[in-house]
C-alpha positions in Angstrom: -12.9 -3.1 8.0 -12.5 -0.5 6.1 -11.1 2.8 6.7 -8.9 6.1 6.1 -4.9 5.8 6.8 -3.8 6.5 10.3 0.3 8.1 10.7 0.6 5.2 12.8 -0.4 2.7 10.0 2.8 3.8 8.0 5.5 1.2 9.2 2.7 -1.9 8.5 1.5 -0.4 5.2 5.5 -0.8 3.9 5.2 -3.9 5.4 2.3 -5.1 3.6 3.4 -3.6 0.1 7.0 -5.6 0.3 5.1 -8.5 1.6 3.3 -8.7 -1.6 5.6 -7.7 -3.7 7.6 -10.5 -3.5 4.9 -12.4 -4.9 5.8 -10.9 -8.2 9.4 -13.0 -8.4 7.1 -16.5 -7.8 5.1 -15.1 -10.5 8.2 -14.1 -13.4 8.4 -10.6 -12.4 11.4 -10.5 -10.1 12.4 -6.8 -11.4 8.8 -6.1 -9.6 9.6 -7.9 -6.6 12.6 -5.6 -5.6 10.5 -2.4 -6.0 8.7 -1.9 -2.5 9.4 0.7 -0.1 12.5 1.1 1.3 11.2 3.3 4.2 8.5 4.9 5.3 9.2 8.3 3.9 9.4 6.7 0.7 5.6 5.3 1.5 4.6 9.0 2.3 6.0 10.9 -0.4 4.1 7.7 -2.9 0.7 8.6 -0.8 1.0 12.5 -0.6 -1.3 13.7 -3.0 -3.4 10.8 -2.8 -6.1 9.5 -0.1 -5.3 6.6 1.5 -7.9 3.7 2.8 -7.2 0.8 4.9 -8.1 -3.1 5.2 -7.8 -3.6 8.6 -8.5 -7.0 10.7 -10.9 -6.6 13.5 -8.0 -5.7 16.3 -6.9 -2.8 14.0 -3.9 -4.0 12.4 -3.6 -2.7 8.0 -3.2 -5.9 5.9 -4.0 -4.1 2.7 -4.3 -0.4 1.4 -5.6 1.3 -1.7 -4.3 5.2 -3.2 -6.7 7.3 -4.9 -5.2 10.6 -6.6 -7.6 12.9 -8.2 -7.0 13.2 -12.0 -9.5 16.1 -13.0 -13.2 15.2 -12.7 -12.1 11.4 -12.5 -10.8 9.5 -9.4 -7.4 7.2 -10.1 -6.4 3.9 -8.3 -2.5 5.0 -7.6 -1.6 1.8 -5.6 -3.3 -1.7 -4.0 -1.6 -4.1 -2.2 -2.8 -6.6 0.3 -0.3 -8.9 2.5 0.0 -11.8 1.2 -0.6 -13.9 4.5 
């Protein structure tokens, strides 16, 4: 399902993006690999401005998230990641 970001969802969607950043390193971008989250404030001041939605399994739990920032008239894809499990 898909849906808008919860507060609660913060701790699994930093989760989810280091998860699947360290995909890049078995792909020849390890510089990419160490650039997740380090915290969740750091998730919240990426998302600020933006709208967050969710992939969520049945039970509720984010395994993916998308950002969309406004950029004038036009809508902008600011970040998508999806666990990598």
């Amino acid at each position: 399902m898909i849906r808008e970001r919860l507060p609660g969802d913060d701790a699994q969607l930093v989760a989810v993006e280091n998860a699947a950043c360290l995909l890049f390193a078995e792909h020849g971008y390890p510089e990419l690999a160490e650039n997740g989250f380090p915290d969740v404030a750091s998730f919240r001041e990426m998302m600020a401005d933006g709208t967050v939605f969710v992939a969520a399994r049945a039970d509720g739990v984010p395994v993916g998230y998308a950002v969309a920032i406004g950029l004038g008239d036009w809508s902008h894809l600011r970040e998508l990641s999806v666990h990598p499990n």
